[in-house]
C-alpha positions in Angstrom: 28.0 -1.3 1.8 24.2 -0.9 2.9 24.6 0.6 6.5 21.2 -2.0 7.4 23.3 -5.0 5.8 26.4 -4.5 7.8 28.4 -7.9 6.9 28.4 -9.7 3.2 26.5 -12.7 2.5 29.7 -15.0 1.7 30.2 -13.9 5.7 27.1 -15.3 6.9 27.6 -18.2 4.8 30.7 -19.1 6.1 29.2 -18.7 9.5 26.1 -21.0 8.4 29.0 -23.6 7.4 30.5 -23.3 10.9 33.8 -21.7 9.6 33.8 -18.0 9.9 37.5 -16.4 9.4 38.7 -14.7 12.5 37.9 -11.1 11.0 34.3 -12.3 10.7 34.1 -13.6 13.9 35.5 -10.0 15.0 32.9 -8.6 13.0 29.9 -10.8 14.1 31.1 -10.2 17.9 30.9 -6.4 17.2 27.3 -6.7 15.7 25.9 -9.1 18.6 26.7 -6.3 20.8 25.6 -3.0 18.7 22.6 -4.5 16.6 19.6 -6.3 17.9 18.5 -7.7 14.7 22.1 -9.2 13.7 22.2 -10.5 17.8 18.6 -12.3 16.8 20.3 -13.8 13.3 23.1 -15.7 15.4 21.0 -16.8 17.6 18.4 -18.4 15.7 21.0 -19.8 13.6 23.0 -21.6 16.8 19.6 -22.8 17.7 19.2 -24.6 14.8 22.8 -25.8 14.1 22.7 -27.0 17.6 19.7 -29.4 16.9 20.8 -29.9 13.1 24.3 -30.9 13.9 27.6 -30.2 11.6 25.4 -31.0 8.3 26.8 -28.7 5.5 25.1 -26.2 3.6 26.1 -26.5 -0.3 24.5 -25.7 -3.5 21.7 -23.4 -4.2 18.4 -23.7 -3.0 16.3 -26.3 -4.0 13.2 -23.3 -4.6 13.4 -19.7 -4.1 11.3 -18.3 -1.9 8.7 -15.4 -1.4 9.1 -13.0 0.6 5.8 -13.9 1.9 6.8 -17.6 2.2 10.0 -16.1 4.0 8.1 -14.6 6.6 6.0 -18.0 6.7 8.5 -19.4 7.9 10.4 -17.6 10.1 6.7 -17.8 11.8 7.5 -21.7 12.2 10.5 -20.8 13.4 9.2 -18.7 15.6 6.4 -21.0 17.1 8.3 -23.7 18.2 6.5 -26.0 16.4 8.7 -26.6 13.6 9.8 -29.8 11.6 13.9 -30.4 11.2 13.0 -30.0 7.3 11.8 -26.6 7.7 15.0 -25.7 9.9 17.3 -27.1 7.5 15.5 -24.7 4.9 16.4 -22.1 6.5 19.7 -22.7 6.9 20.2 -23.8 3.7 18.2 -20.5 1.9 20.5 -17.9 4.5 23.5 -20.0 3.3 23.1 -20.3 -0.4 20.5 -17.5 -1.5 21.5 -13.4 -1.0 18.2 -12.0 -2.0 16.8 -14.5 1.2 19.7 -12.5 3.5 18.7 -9.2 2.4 15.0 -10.2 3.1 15.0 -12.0 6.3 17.1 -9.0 7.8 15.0 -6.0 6.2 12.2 -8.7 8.6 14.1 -8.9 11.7 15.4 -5.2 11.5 11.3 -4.3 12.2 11.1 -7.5 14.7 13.8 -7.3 16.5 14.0 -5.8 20.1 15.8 -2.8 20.9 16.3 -4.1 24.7 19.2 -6.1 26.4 18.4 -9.9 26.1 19.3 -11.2 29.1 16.5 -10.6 31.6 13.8 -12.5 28.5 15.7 -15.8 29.0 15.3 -15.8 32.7 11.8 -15.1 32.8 11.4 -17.6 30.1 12.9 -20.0 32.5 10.9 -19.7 35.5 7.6 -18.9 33.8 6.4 -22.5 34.7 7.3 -21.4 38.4 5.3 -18.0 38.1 2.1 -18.4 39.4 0.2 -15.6 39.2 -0.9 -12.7 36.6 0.5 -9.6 38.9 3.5 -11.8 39.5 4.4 -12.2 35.7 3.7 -8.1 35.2 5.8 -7.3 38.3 8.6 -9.9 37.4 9.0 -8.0 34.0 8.6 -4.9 34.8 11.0 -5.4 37.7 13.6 -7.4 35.1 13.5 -4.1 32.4 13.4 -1.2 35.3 9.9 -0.2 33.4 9.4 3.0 34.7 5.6 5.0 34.7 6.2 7.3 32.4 4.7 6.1 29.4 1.0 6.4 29.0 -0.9 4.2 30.7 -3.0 2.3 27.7 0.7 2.0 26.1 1.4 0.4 28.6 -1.6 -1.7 29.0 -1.3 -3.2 25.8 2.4 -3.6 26.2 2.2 -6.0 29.4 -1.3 -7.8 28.9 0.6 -9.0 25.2 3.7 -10.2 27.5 0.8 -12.1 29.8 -0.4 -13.6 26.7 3.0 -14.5 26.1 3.7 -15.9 28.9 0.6 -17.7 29.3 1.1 -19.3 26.5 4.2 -20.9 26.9 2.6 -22.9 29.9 0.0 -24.0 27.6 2.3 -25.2 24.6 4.6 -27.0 27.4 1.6 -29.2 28.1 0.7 -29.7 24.5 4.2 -30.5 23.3 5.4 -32.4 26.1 8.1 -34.3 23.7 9.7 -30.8 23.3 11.3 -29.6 26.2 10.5 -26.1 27.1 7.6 -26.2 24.3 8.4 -22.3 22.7 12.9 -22.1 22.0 13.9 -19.5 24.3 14.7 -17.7 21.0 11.1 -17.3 20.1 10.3 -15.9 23.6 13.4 -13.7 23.7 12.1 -12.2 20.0 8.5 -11.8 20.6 8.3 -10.8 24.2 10.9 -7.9 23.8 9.5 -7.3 20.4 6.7 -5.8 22.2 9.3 -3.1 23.9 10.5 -2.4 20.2 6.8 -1.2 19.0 5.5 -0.6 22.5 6.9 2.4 24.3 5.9 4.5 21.4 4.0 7.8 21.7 0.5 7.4 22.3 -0.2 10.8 21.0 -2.2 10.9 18.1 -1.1 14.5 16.1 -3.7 15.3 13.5 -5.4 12.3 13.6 -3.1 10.4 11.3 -1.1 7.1 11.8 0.6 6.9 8.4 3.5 7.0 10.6 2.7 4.7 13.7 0.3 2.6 14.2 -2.9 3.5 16.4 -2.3 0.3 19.0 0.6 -1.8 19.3 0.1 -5.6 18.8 1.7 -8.3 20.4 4.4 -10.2 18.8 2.3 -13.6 20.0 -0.1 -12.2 17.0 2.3 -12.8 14.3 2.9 -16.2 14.8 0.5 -18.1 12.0 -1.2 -21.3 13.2 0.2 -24.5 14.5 -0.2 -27.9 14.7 -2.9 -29.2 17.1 -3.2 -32.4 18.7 -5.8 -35.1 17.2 -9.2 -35.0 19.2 -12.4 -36.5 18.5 -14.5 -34.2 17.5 -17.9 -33.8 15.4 -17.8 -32.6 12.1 -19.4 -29.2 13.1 -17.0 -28.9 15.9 -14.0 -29.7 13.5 -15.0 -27.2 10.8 -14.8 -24.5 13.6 -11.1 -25.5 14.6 -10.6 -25.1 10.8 -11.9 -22.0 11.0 -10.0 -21.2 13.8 -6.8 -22.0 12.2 -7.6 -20.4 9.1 -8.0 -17.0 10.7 -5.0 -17.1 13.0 -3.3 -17.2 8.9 -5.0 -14.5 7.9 -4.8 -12.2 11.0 -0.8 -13.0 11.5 -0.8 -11.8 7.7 -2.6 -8.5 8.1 -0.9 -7.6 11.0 2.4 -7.6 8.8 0.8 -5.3 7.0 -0.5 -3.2 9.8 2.6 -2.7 11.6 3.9 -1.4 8.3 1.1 1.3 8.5 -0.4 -0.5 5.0 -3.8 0.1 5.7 -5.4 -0.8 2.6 -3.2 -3.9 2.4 -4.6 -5.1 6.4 -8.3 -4.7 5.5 -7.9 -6.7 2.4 -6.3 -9.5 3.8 -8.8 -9.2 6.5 -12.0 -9.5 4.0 -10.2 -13.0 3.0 -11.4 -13.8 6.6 -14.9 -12.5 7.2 -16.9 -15.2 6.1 -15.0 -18.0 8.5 -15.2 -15.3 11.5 -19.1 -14.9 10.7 -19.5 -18.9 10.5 -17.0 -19.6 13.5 -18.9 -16.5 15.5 -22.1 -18.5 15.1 -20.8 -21.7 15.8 -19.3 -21.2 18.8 -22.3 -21.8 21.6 -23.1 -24.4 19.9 -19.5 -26.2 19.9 -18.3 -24.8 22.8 -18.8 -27.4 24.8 -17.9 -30.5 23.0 -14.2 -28.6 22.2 -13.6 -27.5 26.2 -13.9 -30.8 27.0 -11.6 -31.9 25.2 -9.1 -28.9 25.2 -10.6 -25.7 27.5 -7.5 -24.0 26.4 -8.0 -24.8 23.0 -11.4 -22.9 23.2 -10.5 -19.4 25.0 -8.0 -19.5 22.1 -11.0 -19.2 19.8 -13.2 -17.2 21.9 -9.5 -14.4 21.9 -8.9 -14.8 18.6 -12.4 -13.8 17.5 -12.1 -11.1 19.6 -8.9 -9.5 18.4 -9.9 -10.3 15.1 -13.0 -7.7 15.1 -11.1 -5.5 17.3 -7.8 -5.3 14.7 -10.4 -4.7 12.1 -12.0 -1.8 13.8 -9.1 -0.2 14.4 -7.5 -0.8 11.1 -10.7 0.8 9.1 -10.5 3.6 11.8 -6.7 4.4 10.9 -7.1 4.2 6.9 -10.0 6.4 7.3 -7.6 8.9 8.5 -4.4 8.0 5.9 -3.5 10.6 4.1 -1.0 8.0 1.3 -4.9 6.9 0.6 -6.9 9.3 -2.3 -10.1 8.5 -0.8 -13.2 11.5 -0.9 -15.2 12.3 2.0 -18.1 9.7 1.4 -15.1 6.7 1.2 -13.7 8.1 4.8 -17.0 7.8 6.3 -17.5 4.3 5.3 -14.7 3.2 6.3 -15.4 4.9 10.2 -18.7 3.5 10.2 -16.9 -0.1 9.4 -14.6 0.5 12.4 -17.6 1.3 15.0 -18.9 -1.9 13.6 -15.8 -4.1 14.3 -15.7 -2.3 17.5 -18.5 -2.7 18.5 -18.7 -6.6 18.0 -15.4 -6.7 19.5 -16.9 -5.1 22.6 -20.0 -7.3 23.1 -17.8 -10.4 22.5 -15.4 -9.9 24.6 -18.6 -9.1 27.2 -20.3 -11.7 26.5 -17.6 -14.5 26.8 -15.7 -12.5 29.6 -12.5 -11.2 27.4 -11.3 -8.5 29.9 -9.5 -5.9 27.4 -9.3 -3.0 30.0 -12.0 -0.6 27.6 -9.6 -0.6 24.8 -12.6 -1.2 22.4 -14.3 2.0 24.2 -11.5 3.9 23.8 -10.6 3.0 20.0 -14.8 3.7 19.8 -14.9 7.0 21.7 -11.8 8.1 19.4 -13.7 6.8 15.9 -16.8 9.2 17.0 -14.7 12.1 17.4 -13.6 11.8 13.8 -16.8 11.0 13.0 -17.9 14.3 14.7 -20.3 12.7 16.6 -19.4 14.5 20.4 -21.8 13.5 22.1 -21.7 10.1 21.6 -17.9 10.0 21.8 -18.3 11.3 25.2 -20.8 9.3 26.7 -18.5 6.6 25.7 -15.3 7.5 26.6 -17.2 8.4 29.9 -17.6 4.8 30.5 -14.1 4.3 30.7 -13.8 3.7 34.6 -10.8 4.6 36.8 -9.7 1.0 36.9 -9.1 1.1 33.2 -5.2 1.6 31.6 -7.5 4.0 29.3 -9.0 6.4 31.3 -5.8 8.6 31.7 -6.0 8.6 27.7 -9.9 9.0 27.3 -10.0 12.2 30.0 -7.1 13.8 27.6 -10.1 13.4 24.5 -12.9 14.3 26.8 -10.9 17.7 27.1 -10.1 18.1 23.8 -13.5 18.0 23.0 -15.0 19.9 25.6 -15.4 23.2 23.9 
């Protein structure tokens, strides 16, 4: 038996059905406590039986799926915002369909966290309650007995994506007031200790080369695709942006698949399907600002984050397939592609200025870092210079500065 795929499918069916045998049960019980993923299969799926009732699952699928369209919608899943028809789907494709199985656990074996649970579900639960930004980091840290060890931009990114988080579970409770705690505790659970999963890793960067892991660790909030938004009145300019808007959350949440599987070449591509909405939303935006923050302020800073992150993910992904050794690209190709990444960084940098984006230097950092592979020193230090003491980079950007010092 695969050691990943640990239980048959004809076991998981029966469990989808609601009538495991006792040795399955045994089994299941076994793998809830030893393997994060399997814990994260059971509990989606008693999430959605518990809304979907005793309805059985028989007969094959009605389509086949992708595994692109799988991860689509374990996305929905994921959000919160999700029709009973799409739930049902699931059940129905984990019930009836073995290649689905084998694909939605080679997902959740990268996704899933390698924590315990419990402490997620009680922050989810008094998130509404939390009222400050220092409160939510010291509340989590406090719940996982984080200690200091790690580096501090690690860690930076690490607990500003668990803010996000967190943050935006107030905002979806307002916009889906019909749906109870708006995000399933699930979907918190997964994508707030999925952060601890990819987080904690070693921000050492040997040789120059993240073939193996990737150069910044992204929030689990990024993977999610877009969602439905309420109806507002809007002008047509104003509406084209949101389309925009929605449009690139797609096509970021689908790069970043590839980026956290160190696929380079895959990220940027996907990312080019973007560029001409993230130009035309970029330009848009002073002139619809506005008219949208009336209507929904939180609906704008979503924009104003996701153009940010969008430019910054694309600077650092050009920065890290300039270094991949997997890629047969000559010197003249490497270049371009650094020269791309101080460009994205760069933009990412004076919009996240200019609309007050705090980041903590990460874009001078990921900049700094780019001109020492460019072999431009001086440069590289008079930016990493600018990293002040306040920043979760300036531990990291001294440890350059003296690595190119001589």
């Amino acid at each position: 038996m695969n050691p990943n795929i640990p239980i048959r499918h004809d076991q998981i069916a029966a469990y989808v059905q609601g009538k495991p045998s006792r040795l399955t049960q045994k089994v299941i019980e076994k793998l809830r406590r030893d393997n994060p993923a399997y814990d994260a299969l059971f509990d989606l799926i008693n999430m959605i039986r518990s809304r979907q009732g005793t309805q059985k699952v028989s007969g094959a699928p009605s389509k086949a799926l992708t595994f692109d369209e799988m991860e689509q919608l374990l996305l929905k899943l994921f959000s919160g915002d999700v029709a009973p028809e799409a739930e049902w789907m699931f059940l129905n494709q984990l019930g009836t369909s073995p290649v689905f199985y084998h694909w939605l656990m080679e997902k959740l074996q990268v996704i899933a966290p390698r924590v315990e649970f419990e402490p997620v579900d009680e922050i989810a639960n008094n998130v509404v309650s939390v009222r400050s930004n220092a409160e939510i980091i010291h509340s989590i840290k406090a719940q996982f007995g984080v200690v200091q060890s790690e580096p501090a931009a690690a860690q930076e990114g690490i607990f500003s994506a668990i803010l996000e988080k967190m943050q935006q579970l107030k905002s979806n409770i307002r916009r889906l007031p019909g749906y109870g705690v708006a995000i399933p505790a699930l979907a918190t659970l997964l994508l707030v200790s999925y952060l601890f999963l990819r987080g904690f890793m070693e921000n050492s960067i040997p040789g120059y080369n993240w073939d193996k892991q990737v150069p910044f660790q992204t929030s689990g909030i990024e993977l999610r695709g877009s969602e439905a938004l309420p109806e507002m009145n809007l002008s047509s300019t104003a509406l084209e942006a949101v389309n925009d808007y929605q449009h690139l959350k797609d096509v970021l949440s689908l790069s970043l698949g590839s980026y956290l599987r160190t696929d380079y070449r895959q990220m940027i591509q996907t990312l080019n399907n973007g560029f001409g909405s993230l130009a035309l939303l970029h330009q848009k935006l002073p002139e619809i600002q506005q008219e949208i923050a009336r209507q929904d302020p939180e609906l704008l800073r979503d924009i104003q984050l996701l153009v940010q992150k969008y430019y910054f993910y694309a600077g650092v992904g050009y920065m890290a397939y300039s270094q991949s050794q997997r890629e047969k690209l000559d010197d003249g190709k490497r270049e371009e592609a650094r020269f791309k990444a101080v460009t994205f960084l760069s933009r990412a940098k004076e919009f996240g200025q200019k609309y007050g984006i705090e980041t903590s230097q990460r874009e001078d950092y990921f900049l700094g870092l780019t001109y020492i592979l460019m072999k431009d020193f001086e440069t590289a230090r008079k930016v990493l210079r600018n990293i002040s003491q306040d920043s979760n980079y300036h531990a990291d950007a001294q440890k350059l500065l003296k690595q190119i010092s001589h």
